[in-house]
C-alpha positions as CSV (number, residue, x, y, z in Angstrom):
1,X,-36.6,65.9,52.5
2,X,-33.2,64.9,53.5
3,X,-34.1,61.9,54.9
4,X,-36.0,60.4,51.5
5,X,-33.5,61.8,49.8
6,X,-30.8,59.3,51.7
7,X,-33.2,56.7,52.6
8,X,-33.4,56.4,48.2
9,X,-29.7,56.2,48.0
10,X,-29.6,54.1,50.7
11,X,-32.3,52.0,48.2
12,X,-30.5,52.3,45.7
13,X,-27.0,51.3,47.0
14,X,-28.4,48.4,48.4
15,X,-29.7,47.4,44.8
16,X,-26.2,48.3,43.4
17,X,-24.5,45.7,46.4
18,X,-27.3,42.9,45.9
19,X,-26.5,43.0,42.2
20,X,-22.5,43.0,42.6
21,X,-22.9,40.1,44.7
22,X,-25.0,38.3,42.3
23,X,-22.6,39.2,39.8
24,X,-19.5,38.2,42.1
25,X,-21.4,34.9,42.5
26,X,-22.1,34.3,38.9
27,X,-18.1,34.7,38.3
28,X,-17.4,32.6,41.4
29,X,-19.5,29.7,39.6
30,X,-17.5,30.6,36.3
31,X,-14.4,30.1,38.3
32,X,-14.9,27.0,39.7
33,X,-16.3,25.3,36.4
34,X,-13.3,26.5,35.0
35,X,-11.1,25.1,37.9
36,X,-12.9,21.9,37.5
37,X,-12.4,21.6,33.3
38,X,-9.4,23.2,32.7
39,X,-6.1,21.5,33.1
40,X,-3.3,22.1,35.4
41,X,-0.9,23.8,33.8
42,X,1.9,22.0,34.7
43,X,-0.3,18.9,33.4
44,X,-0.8,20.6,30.5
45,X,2.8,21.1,29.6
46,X,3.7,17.7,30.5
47,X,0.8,15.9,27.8
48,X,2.0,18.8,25.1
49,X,5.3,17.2,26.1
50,X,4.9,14.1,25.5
51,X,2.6,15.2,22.4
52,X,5.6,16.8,21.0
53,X,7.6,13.5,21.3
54,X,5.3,11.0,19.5
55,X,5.2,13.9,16.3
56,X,8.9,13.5,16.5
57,X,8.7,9.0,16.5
58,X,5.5,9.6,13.8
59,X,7.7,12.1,11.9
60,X,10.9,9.8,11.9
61,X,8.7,7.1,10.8
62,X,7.5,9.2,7.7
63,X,11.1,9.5,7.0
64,X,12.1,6.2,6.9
65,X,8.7,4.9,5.1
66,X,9.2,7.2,2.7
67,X,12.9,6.1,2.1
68,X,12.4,2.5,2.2
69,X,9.3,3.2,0.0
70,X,11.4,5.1,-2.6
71,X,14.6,2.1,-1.9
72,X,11.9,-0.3,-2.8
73,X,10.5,0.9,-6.1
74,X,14.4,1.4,-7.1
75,X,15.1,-2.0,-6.0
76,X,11.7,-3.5,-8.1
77,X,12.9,-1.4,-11.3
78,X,16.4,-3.1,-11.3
79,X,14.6,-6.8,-10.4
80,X,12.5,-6.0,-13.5
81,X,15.1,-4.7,-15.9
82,X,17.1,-7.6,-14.6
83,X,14.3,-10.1,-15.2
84,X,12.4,-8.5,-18.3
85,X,15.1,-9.9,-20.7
86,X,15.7,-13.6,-19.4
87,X,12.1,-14.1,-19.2
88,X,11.7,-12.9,-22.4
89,X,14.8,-15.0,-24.1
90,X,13.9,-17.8,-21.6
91,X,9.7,-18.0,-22.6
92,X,10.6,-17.3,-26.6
93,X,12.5,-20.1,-26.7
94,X,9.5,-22.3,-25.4
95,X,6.3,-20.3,-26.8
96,X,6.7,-22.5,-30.3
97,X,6.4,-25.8,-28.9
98,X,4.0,-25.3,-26.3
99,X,1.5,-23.1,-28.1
100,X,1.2,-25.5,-31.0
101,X,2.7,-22.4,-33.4
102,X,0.3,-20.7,-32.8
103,X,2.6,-17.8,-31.0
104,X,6.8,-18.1,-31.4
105,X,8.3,-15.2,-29.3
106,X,7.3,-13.2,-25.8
107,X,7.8,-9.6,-25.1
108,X,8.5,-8.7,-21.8
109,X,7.7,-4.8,-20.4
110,X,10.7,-3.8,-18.3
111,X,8.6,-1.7,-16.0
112,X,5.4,-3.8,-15.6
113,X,6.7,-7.7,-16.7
114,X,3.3,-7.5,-18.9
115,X,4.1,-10.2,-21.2
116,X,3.2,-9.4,-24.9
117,X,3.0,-12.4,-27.4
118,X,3.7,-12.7,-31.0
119,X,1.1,-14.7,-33.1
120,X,2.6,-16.4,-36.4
121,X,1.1,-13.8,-38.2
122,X,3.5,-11.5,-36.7
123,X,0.8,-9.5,-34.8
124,X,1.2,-9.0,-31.1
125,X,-1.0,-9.7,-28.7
126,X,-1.6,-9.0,-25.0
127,X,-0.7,-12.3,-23.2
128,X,-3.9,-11.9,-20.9
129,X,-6.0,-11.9,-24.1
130,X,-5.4,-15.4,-25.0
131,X,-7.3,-18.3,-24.9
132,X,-7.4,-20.3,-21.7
133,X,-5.4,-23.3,-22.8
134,X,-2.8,-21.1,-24.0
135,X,-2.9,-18.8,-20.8
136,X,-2.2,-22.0,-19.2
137,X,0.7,-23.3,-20.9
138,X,2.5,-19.8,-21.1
139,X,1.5,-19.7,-17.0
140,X,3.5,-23.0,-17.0
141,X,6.5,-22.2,-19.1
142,X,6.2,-18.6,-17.0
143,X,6.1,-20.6,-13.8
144,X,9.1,-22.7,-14.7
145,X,11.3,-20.8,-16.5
146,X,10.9,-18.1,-13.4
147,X,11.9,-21.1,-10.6
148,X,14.7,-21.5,-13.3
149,X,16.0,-17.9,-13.0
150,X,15.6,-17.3,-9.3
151,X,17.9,-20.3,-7.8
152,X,20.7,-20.7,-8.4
153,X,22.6,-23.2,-10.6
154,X,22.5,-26.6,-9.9
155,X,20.0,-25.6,-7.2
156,X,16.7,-27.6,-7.2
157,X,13.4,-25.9,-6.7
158,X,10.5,-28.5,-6.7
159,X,7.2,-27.5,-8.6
160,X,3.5,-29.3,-7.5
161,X,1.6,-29.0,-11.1
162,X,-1.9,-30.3,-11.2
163,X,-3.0,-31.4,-14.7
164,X,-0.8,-28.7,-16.1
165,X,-1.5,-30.3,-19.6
166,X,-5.1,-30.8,-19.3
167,X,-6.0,-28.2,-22.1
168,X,-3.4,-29.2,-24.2
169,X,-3.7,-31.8,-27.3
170,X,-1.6,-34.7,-27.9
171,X,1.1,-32.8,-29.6
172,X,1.6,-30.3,-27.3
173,X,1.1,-32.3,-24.3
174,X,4.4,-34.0,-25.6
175,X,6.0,-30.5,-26.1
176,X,5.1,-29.4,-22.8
177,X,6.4,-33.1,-21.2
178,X,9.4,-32.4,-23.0
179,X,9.5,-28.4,-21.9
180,X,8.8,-30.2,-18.2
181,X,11.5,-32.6,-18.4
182,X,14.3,-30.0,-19.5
């Protein structure tokens, strides 16, 4: 009786070992996957490292985009408050004569330069909303009359005009020659 009774723990101990050494296997196999995937640690610190220090460049970067982004739009505000009003005086003085009469002063939005123009009539009118042989002699007087305001005096700037009075009848061809020749 003694002898079953050891020869089935013997049994069964054996079944316990066989399992822990499948089980010791299994997590030897776990081990060495994770040997082979997982990172040195000292090469792991080094990469985080070096993580760390292009976050720092990109975050400077930011910095300074977002500062020369906000110096810009200042900068653009004071170019168009600064430009707004000579365009305006400067294209008012021309709209007459090269529209025919048909418009006699230019408004000029300070934040956008949207030109605004003012028919005879005294109603106002979107400059992009005119008709194409106007749009291209207030693009002419525009073009001019900004080379005018961005050199400096006595400076020449050349201009390379192609047909700029092609839309234009007689009369105003001869306002816009004289507009040109001022």
């Amino acid at each position: 009786h003694d002898v079953a009774a050891v020869d089935e723990a013997a049994a069964a101990t054996e079944d316990r070992l066989r399992r822990a050494r499948e089980a010791a296997a299994t997590a030897q196999g776990r081990l060495d996957q994770l040997r082979v995937t997982c990172p040195d640690v000292a090469i792991a610190e080094a990469v985080l490292l070096q993580a760390e220090s292009g976050l720092e460049r990109v975050e400077l970067l930011h910095s300074t985009l977002d500062h020369t982004e906000r110096f810009l739009e200042r900068a653009q505000e004071q170019a168009h408050r600064m430009l707004a009003p000579q365009l305006e005086s400067e294209v008012t003085r021309w709209m007459a004569p090269v529209t025919g009469g048909r418009y006699d002063r230019a408004r000029v939005d300070p934040e956008t330069l949207q030109m605004r123009l003012r028919e005879s009539t005294g109603r106002w009118r979107d400059a992009s909303l005119v008709s194409h042989g106007t749009a291209e002699q207030v693009h002419l007087v525009l073009r001019v009359v900004l080379a005018k305001i961005l050199t400096r005096p006595h400076e020449q700037c050349p201009l390379i005009l192609d047909d700029p009075t092609v839309h234009a009848d007689a009369r105003r061809k001869i306002e816009m020659l004289e507009f040109l020749r001022e």
